[in-house]
NUFIPA-673602 format. One record per residue: residue number from 0; x, y, z of N, C-alpha, C in turn. Coordinates in Angstrom, 1 decimal, padded with zeros to 4 digits. Layout:
NUFIPA-673602
nr: NUM, nxx: X, nyy: Y, nzz: Z, caxx: X, cayy: Y, cazz: Z, cxx: X, cyy: Y, czz: Z
...
end
This chain:
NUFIPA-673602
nr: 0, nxx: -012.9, nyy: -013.7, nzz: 005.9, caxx: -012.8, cayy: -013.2, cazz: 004.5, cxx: -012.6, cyy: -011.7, czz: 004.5
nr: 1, nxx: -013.3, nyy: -011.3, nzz: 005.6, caxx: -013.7, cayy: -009.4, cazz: 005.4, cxx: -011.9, cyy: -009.1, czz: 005.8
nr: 2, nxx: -011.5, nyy: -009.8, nzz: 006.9, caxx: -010.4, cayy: -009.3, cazz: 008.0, cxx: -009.3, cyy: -009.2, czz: 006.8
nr: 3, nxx: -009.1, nyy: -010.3, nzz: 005.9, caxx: -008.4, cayy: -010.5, cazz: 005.2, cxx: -007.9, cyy: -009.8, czz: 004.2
nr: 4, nxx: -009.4, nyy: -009.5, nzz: 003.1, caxx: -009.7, cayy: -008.8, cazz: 002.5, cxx: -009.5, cyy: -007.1, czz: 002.7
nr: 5, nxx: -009.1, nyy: -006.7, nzz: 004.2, caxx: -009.0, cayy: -005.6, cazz: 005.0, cxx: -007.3, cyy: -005.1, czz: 005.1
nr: 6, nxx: -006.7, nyy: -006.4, nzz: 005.1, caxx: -005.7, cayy: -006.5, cazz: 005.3, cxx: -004.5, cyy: -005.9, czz: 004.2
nr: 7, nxx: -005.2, nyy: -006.8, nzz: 003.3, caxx: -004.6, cayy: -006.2, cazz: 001.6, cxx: -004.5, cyy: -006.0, czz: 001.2
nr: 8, nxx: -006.0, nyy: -004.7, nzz: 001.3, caxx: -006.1, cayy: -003.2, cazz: 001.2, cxx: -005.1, cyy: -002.3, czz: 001.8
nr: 9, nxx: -005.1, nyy: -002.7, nzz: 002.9, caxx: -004.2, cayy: -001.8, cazz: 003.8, cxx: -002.3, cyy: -002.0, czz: 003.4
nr: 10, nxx: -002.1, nyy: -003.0, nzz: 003.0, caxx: -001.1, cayy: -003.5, cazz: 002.6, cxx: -000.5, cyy: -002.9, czz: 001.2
nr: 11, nxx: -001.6, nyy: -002.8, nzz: 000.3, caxx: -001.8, cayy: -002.3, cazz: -001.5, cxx: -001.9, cyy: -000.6, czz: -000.9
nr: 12, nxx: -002.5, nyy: 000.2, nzz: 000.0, caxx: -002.1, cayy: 001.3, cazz: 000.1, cxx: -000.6, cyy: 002.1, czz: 000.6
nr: 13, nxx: -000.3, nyy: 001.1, nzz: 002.1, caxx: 000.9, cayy: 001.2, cazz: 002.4, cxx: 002.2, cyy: 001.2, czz: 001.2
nr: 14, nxx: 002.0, nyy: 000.0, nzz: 000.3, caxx: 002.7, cayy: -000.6, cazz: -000.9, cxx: 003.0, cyy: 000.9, czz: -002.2
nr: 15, nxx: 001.7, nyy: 001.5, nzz: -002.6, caxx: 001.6, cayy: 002.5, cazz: -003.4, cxx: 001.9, cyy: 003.9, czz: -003.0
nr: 16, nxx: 001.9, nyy: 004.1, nzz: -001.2, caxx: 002.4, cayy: 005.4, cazz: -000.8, cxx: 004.0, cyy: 005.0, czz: -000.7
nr: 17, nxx: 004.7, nyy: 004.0, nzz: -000.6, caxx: 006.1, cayy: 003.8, cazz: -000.8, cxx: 006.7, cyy: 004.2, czz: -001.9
nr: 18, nxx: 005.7, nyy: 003.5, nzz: -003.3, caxx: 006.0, cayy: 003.6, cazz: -004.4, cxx: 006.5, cyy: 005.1, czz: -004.6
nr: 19, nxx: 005.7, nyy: 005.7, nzz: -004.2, caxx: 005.1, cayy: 007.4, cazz: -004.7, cxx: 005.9, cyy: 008.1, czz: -003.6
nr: 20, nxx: 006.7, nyy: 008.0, nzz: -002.9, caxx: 007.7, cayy: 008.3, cazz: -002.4, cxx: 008.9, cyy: 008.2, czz: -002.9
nr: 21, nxx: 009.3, nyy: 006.7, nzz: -003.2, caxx: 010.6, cayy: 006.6, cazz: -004.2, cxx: 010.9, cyy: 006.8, czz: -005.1
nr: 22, nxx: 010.0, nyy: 007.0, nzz: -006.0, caxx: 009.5, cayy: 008.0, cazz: -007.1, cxx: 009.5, cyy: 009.7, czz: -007.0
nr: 23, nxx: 009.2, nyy: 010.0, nzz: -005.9, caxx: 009.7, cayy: 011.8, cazz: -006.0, cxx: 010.8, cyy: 011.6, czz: -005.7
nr: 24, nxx: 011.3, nyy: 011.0, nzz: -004.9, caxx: 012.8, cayy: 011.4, cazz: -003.8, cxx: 013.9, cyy: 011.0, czz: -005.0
nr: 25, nxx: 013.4, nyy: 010.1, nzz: -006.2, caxx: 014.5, cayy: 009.6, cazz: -007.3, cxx: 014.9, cyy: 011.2, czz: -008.3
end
């Protein structure tokens, strides 16, 4: 559950530093 739960996180930050990239560079 923790690994998982670890995973997601890391996934939902990866996900929001993209966001926030293609959003300045637009």
């Amino acid at each position: 559950m923790g690994f998982i739960e670890k995973i997601t996180v890391v996934q939902y930050m990866w996900y929001s530093l993209l966001c926030q990239a293609l959003y300045l560079a637009a």
